[in-house]
Residue frames as qw, qx, qy, qz and C-alpha x, y, z in Angstrom:
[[0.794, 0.126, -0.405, 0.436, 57.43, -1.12, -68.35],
 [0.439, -0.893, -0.097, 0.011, 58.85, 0.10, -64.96],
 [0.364, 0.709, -0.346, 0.496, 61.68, 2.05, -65.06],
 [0.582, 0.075, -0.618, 0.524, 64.70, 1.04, -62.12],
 [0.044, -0.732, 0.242, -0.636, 64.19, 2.38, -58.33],
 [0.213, 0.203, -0.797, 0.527, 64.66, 2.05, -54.80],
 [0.620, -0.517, -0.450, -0.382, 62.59, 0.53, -52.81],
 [0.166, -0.369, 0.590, -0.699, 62.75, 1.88, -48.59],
 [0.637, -0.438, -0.633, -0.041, 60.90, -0.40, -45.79],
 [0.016, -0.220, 0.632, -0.743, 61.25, 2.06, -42.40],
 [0.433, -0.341, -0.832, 0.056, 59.57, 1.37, -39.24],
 [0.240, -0.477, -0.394, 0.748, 59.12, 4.56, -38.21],
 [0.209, 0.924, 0.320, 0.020, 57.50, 8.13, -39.00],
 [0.123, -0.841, 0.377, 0.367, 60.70, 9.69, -38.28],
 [0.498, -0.129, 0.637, 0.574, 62.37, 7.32, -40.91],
 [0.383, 0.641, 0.581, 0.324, 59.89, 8.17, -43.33],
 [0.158, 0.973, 0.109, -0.128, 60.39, 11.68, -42.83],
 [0.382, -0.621, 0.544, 0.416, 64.10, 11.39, -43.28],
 [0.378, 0.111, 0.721, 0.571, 63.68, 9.75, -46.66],
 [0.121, 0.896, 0.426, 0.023, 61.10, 12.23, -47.64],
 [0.107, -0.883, 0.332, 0.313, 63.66, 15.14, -46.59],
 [0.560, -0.478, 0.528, 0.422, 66.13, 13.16, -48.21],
 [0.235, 0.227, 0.741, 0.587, 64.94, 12.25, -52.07],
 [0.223, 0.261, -0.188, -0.920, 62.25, 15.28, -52.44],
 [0.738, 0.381, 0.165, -0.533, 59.71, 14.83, -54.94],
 [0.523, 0.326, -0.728, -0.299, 61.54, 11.56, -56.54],
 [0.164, 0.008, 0.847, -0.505, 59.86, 9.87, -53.54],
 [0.527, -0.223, -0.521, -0.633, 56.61, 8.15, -53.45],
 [0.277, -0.166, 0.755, -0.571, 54.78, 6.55, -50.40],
 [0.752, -0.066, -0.427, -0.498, 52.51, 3.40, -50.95],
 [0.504, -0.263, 0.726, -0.388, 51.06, 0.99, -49.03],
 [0.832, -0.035, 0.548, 0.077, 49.54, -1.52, -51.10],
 [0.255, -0.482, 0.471, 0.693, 50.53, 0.22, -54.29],
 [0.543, 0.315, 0.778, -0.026, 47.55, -0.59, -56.27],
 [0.282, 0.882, 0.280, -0.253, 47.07, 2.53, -57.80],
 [0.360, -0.656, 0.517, 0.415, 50.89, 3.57, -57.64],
 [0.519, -0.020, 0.818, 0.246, 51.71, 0.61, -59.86],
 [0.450, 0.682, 0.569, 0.096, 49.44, 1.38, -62.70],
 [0.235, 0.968, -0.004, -0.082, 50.65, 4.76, -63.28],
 [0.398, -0.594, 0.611, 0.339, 54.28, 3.73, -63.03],
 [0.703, -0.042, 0.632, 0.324, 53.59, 1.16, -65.60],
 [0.451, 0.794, 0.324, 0.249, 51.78, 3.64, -68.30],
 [0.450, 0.255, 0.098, 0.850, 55.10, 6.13, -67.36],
 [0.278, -0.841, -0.352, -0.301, 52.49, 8.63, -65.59],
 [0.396, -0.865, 0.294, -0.094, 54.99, 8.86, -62.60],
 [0.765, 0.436, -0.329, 0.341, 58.27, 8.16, -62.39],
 [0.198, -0.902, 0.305, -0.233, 59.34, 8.27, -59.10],
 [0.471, 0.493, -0.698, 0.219, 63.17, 6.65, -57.92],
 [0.032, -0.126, 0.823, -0.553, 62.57, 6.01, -54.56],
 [0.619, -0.357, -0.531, -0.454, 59.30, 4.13, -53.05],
 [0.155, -0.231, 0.666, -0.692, 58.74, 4.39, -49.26],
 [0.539, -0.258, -0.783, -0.173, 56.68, 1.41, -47.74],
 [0.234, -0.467, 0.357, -0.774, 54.83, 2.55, -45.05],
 [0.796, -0.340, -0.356, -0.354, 53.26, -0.77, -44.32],
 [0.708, -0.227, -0.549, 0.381, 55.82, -1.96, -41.26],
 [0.072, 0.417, -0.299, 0.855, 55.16, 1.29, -39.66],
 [0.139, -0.308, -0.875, 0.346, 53.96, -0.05, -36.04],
 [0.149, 0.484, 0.612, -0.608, 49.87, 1.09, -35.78],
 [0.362, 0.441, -0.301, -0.764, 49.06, 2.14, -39.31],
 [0.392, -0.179, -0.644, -0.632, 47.37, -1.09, -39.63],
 [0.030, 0.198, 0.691, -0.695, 45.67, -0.76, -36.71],
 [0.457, -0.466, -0.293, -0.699, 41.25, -0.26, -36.88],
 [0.241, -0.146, -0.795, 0.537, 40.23, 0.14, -33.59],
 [0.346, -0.773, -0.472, -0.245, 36.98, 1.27, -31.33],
 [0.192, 0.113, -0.462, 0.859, 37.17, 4.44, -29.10],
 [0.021, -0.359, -0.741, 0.566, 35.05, 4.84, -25.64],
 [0.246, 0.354, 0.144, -0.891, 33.39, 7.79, -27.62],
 [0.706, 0.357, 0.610, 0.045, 32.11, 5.03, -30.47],
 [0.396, 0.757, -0.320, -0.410, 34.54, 6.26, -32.93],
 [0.947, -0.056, 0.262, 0.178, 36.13, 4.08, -35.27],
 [0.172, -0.863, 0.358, 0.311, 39.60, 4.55, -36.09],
 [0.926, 0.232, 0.215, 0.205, 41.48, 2.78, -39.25],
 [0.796, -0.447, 0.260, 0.313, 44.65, 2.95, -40.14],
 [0.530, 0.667, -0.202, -0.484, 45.92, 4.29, -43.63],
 [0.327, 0.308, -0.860, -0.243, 47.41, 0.61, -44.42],
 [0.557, 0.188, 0.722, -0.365, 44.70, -1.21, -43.02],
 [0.004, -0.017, -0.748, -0.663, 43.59, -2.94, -46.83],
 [0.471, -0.030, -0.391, -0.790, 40.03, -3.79, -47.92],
 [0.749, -0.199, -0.606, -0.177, 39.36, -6.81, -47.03],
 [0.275, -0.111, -0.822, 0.486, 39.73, -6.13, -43.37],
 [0.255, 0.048, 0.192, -0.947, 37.08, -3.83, -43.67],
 [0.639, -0.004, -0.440, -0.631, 34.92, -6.21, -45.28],
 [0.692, -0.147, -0.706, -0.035, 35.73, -8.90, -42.90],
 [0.005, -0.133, 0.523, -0.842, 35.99, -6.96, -39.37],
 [0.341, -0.483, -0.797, 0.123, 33.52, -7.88, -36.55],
 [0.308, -0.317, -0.067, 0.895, 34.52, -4.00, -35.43],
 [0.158, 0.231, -0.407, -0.870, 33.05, -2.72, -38.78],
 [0.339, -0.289, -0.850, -0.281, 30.00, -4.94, -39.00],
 [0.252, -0.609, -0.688, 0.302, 28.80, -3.74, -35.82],
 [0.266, -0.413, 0.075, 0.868, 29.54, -0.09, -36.07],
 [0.549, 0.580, -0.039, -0.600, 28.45, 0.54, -39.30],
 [0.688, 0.039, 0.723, 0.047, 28.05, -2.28, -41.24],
 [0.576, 0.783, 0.143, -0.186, 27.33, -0.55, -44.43],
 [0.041, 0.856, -0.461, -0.229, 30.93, 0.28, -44.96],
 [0.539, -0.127, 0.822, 0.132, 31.75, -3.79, -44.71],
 [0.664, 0.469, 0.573, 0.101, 29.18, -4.65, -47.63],
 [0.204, 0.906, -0.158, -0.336, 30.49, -1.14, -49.30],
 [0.459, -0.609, 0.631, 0.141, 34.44, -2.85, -49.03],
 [0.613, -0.072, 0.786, 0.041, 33.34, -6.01, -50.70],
 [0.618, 0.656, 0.428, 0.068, 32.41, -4.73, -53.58],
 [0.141, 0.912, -0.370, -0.104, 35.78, -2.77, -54.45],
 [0.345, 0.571, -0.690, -0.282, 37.30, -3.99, -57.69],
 [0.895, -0.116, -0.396, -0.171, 37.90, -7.60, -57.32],
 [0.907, -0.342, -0.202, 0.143, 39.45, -10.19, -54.59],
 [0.759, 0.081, -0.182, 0.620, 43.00, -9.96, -55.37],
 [0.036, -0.718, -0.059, -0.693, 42.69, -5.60, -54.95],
 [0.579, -0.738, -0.055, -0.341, 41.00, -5.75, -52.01],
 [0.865, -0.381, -0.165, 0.283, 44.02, -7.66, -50.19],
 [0.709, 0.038, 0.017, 0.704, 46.33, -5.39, -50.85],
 [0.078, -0.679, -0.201, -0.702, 44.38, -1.67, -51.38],
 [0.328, -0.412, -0.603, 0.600, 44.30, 0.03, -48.28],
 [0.179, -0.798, -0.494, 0.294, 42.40, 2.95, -46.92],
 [0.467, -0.665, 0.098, 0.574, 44.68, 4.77, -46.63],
 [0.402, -0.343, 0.585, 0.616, 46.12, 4.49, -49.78],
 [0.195, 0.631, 0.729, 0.180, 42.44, 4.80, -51.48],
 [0.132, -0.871, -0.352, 0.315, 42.39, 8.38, -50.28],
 [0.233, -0.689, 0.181, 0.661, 45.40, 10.03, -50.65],
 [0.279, 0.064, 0.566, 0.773, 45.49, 8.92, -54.54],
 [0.327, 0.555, 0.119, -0.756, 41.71, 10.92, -54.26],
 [0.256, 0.009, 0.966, 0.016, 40.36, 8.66, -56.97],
 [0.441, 0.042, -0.185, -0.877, 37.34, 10.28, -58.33],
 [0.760, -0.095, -0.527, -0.368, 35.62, 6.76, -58.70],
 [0.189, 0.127, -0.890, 0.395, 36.14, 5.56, -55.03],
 [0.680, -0.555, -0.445, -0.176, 32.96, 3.84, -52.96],
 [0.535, -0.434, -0.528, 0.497, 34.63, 4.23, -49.48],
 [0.283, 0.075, 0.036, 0.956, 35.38, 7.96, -50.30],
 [0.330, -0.350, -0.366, -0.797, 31.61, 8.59, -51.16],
 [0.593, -0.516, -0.545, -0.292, 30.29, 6.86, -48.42],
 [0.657, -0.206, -0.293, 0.663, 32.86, 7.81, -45.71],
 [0.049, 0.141, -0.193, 0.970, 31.89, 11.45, -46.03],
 [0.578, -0.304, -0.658, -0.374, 28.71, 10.24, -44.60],
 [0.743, -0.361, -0.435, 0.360, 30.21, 9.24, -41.64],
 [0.075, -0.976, 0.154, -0.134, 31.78, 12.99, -40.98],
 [0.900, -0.200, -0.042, 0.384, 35.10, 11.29, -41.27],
 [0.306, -0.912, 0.229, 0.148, 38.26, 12.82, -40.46],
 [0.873, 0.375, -0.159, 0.268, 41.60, 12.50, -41.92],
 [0.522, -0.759, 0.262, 0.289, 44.90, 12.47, -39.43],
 [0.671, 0.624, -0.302, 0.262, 48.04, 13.69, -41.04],
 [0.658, -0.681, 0.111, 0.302, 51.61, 13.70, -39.49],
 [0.464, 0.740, -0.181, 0.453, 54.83, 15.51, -40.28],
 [0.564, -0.229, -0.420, 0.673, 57.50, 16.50, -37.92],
 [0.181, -0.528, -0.288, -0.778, 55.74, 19.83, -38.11],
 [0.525, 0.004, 0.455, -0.720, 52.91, 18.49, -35.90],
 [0.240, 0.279, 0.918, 0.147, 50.18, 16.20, -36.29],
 [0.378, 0.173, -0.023, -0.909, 46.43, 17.60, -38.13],
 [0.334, 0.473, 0.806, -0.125, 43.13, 16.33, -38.15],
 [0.173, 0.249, 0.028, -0.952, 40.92, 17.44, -41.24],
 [0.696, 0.259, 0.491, -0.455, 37.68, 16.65, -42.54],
 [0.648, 0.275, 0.699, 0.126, 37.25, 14.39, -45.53],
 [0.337, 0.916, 0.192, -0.101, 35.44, 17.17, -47.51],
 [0.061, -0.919, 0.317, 0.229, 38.63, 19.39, -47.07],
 [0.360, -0.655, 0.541, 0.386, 41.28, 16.89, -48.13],
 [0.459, 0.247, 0.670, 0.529, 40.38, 15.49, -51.20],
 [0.003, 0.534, -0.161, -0.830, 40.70, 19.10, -52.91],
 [0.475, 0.600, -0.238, -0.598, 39.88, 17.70, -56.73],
 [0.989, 0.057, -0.017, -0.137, 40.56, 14.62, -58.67],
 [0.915, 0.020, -0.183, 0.359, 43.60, 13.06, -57.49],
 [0.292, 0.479, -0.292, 0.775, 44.58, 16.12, -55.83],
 [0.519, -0.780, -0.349, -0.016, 44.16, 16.28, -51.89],
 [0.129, -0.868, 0.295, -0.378, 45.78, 18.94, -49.24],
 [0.882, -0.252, 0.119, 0.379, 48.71, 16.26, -47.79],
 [0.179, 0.860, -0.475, -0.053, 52.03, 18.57, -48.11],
 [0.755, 0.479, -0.430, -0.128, 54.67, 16.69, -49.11],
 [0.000, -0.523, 0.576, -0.629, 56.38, 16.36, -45.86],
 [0.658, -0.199, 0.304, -0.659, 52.96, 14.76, -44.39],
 [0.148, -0.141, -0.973, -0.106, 52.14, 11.00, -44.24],
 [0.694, -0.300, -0.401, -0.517, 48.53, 9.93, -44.19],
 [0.071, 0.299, -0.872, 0.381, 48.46, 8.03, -40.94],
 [0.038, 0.337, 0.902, 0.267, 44.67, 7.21, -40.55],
 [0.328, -0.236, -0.070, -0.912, 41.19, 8.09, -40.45],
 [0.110, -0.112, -0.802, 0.576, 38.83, 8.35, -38.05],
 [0.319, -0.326, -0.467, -0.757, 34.71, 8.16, -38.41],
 [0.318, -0.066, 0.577, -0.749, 31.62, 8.56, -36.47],
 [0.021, -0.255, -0.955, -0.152, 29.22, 5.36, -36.84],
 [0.267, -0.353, -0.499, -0.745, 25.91, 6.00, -37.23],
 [0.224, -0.266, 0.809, -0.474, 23.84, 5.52, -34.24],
 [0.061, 0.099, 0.963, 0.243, 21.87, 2.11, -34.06],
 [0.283, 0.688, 0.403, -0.534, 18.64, 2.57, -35.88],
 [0.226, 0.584, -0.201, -0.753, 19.85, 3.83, -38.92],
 [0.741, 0.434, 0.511, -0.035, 18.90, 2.63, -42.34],
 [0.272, 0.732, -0.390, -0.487, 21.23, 3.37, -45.33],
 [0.785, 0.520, 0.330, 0.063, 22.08, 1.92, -48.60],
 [0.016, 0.489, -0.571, -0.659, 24.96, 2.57, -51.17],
 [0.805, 0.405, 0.433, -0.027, 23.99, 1.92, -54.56],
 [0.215, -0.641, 0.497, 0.544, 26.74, 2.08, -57.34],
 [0.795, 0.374, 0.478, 0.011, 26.50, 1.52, -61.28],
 [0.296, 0.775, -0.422, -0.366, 28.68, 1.38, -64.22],
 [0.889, 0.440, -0.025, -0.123, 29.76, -0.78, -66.93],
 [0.428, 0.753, -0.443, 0.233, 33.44, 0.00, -66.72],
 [0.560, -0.041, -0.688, 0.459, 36.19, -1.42, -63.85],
 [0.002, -0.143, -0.396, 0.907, 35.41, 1.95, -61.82],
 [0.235, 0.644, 0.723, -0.084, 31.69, 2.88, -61.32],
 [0.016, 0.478, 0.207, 0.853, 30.41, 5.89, -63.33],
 [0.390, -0.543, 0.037, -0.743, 28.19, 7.01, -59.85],
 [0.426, -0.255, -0.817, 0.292, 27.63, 5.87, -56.36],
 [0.397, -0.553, -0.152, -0.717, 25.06, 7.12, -54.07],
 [0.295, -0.203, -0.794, 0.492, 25.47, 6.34, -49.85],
 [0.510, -0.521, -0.150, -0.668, 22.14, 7.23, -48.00],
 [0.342, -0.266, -0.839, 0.328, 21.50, 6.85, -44.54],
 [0.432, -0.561, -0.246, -0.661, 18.54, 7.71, -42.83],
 [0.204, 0.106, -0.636, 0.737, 19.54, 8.42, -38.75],
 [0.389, -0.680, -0.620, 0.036, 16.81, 8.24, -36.04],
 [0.021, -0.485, 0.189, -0.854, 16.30, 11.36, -34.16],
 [0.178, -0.176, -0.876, 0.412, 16.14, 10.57, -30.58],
 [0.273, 0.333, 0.512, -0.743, 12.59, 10.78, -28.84],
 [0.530, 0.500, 0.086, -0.680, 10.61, 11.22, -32.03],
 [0.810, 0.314, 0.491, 0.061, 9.37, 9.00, -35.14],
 [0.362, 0.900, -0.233, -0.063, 11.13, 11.08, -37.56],
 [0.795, -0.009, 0.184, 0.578, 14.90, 10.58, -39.31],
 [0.017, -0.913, 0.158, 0.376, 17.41, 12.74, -40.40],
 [0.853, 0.521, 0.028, -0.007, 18.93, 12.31, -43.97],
 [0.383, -0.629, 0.562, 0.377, 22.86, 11.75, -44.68],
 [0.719, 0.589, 0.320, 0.183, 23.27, 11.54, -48.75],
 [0.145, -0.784, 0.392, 0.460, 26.57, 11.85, -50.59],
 [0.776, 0.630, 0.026, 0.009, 26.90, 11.37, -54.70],
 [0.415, -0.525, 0.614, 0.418, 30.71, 10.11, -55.93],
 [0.399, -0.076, 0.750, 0.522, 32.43, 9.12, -59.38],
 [0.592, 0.589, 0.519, 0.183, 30.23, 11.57, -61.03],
 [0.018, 0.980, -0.151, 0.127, 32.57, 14.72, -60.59],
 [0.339, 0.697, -0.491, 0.399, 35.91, 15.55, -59.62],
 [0.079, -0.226, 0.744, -0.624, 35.29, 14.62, -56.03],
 [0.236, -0.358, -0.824, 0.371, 32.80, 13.41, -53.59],
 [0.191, -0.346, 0.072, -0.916, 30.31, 15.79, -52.65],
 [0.114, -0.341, -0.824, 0.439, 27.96, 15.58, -49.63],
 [0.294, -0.253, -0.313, -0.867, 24.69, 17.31, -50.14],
 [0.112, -0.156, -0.551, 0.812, 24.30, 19.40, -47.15],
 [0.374, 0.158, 0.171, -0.898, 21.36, 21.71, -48.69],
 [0.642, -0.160, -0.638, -0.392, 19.59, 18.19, -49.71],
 [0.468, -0.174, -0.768, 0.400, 19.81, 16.79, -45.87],
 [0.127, 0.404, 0.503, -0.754, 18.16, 20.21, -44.25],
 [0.464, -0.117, -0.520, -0.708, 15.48, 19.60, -47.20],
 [0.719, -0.133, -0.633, -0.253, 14.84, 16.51, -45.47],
 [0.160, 0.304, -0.634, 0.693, 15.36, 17.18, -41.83],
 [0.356, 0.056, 0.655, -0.664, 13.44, 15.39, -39.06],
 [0.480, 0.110, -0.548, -0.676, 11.18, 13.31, -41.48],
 [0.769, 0.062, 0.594, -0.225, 9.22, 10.28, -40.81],
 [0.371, -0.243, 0.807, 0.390, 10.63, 7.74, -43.46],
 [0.391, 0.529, 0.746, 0.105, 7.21, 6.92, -45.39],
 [0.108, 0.916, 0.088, -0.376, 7.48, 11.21, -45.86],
 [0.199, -0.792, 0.445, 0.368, 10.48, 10.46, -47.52],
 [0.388, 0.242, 0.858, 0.235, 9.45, 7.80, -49.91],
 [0.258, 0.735, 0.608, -0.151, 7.08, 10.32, -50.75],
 [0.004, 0.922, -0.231, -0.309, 9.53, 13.14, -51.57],
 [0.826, -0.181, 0.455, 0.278, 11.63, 10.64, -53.14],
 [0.537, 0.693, 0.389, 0.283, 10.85, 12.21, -56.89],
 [0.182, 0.965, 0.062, 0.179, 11.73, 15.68, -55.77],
 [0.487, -0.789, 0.329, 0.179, 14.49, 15.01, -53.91],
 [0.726, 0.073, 0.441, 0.522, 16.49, 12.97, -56.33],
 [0.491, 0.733, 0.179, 0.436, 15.66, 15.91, -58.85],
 [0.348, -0.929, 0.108, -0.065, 16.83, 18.59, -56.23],
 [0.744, -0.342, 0.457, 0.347, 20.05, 16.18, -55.57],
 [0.695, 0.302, 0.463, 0.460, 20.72, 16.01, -59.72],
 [0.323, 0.869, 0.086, 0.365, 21.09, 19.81, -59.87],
 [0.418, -0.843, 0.339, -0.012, 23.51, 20.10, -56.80],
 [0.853, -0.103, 0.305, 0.410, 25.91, 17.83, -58.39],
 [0.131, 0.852, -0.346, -0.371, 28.85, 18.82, -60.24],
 [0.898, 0.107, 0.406, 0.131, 29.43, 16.04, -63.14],
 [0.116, 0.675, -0.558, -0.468, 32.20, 16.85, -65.55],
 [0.755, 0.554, -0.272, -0.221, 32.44, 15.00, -69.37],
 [0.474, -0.420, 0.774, 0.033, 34.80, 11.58, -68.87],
 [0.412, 0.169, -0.832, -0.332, 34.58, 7.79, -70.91],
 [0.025, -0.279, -0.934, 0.221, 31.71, 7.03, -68.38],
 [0.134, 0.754, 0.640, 0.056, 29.43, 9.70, -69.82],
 [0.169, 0.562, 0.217, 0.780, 28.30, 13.14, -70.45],
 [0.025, 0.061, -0.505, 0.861, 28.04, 15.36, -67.67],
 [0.509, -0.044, -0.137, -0.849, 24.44, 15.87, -68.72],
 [0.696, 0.081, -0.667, -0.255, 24.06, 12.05, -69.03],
 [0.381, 0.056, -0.791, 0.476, 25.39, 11.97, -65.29],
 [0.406, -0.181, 0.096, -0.890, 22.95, 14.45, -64.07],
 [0.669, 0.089, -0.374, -0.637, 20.17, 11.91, -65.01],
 [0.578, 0.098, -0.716, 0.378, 21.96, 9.19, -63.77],
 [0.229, 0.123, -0.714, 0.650, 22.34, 10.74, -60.65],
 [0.650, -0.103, 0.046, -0.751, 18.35, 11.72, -60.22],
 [0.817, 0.092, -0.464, -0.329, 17.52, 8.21, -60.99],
 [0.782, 0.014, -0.598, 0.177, 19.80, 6.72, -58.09],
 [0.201, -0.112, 0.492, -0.839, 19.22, 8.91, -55.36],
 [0.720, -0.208, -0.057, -0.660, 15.72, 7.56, -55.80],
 [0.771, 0.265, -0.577, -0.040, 16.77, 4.39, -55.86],
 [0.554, 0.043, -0.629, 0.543, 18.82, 4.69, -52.96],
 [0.361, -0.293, 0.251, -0.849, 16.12, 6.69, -50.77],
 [0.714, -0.249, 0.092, -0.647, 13.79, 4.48, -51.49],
 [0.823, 0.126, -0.541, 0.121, 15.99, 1.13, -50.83],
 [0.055, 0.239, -0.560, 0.791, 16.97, 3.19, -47.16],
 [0.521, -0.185, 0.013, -0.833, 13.09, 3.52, -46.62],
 [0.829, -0.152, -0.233, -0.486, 12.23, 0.18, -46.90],
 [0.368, 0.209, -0.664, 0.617, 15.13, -0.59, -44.58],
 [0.032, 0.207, -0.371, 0.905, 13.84, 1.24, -42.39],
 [0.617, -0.017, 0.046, -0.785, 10.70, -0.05, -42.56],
 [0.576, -0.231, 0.780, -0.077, 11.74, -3.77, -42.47],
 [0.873, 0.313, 0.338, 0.160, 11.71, -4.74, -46.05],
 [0.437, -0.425, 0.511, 0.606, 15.04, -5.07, -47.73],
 [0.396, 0.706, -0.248, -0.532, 14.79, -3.52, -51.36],
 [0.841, 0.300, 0.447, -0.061, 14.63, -5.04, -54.59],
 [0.054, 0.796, -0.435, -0.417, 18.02, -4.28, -56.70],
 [0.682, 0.229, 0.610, 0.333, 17.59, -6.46, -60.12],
 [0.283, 0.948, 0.139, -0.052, 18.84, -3.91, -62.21],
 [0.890, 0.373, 0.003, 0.263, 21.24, -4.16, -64.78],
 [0.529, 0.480, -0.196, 0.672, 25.16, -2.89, -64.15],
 [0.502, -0.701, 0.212, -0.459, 23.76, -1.60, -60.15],
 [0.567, -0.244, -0.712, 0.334, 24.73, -3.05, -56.76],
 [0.441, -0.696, -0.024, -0.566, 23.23, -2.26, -54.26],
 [0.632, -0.097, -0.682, 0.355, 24.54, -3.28, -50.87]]
């Protein structure tokens, strides 16, 4: 049951910071409130005031910059990511990623934005977005700051936004065209117990790729796995099919899985070997013009 509160609509950053300064930590800030809403109802938070940040002019804004970044908004929802002509060309992975988070009704209302800051442990855009070397823009009357993905989601549901700060959006670097990647994600529950994003990046001039592999929802956070990618630096793809065994095992000891109701840390380990291969060798045969076979039970692959 939700306890009584106030619900703010400003249209501005400076209003939001004025109701922020004004109600403290009995404030909340949501945009579609998907998450928000669930913990309010189990009594988890309890906060008096709610600040809507969706009529704030350019926060649902996803746009292309000259330098072929792509900029979203932090109330831009799901389902424009899944349906954006922007995001289909760019990096299309992220569209077919989109469409598979939670169900219909979610996606219209979840936003980006609002996927991050609650830092989620089980999020697909999170895991595959630190792929992309995305960036997260904060704002405060302070100043504005720009920090990397990695850095702000700090732990599970705990990222480096001071309280003062709004999310305002974030801002990735598309792959360039050429690449071959793959997210595969599996679990039984509403949230997956593991995703795996792979992308395998041409290196100009030469037959060879260059690996981009980051493991989610089997730890506290995201993790990118840096000292798996300069394993696999400058490959030729069919070299990487071939390494496919050692690298998944190599990947399943750099994780950091912690004990949950979607398994045993150990159990994730195992997991996570088993779908790095999976998702190497469903990049490979991208990459090699045949689209991967993913009949396999409680997976998507997209």
């Amino acid at each position: 049951m939700l306890r009584p509160f106030a619900l703010h609509r400003p249209s501005s950053l400076g209003e939001i910071a004025d109701l922020l300064d004004a109600h403290g930590d009995e404030a909340a800030l949501y945009a579609g409130g998907t998450e928000l809403l669930l913990l309010m109802k189990e009594g988890l938070l309890r906060p008096r005031h709610l600040i809507d940040v969706k009529r704030v002019a350019g926060l649902d804004a996803l746009t292309a910059g000259a330098d072929g970044t792509l900029t979203i908004g932090a109330a831009v929802p799901h389902r424009a990511i899944e349906t954006s002509p922007i995001v289909r060309e760019r990096v299309p992975l992220l569209g077919r990623v989109a469409r598979h988070v939670a169900n219909a009704r979610v996606r219209a209302v979840g936003t980006v934005g609002g996927n991050l800051a609650f830092a989620d442990p089980h999020s697909d855009l999170a895991t595959v977005l630190l792929t992309l070397d995305t960036t997260v823009q904060l704002w405060s009357r302070r100043g504005e700051r720009v920090l990397p993905l990695a850095d702000f989601i700090r732990d599970a549901y705990e990222t480096a936004r001071a309280e003062d700060e709004v999310l305002t959006a974030v801002r990735l670097h598309p792959w360039p065209a050429g690449t071959a990647a793959a997210y595969v994600k599996f679990g039984i529950y509403e949230r997956p117990t593991l995703g795996v994003a792979v992308a395998l990046v041409p290196v100009a001039g030469r037959d060879s790729v260059s690996l981009r592999l980051a493991i989610g929802c089997v730890g506290p956070r995201p993790q990118r796995l840096a000292a798996i990618e300069r394993q696999a630096e400058e490959q030729a793809p069919g070299r990487l099919a071939a390494r496919a065994d050692e690298l998944a095992a190599d990947a399943a000891r750099a994780v950091e899985p912690v004990d949950d109701r979607h398994g045993s840390a150990e159990y994730k380990r195992e997991m996570t070997r088993v779908f790095v291969r999976r998702a190497l060798q469903a990049a490979v045969g991208r990459a090699e013009g045949r689209e991967p076979d993913a009949r396999y039970a409680y997976t998507v692959l997209v």
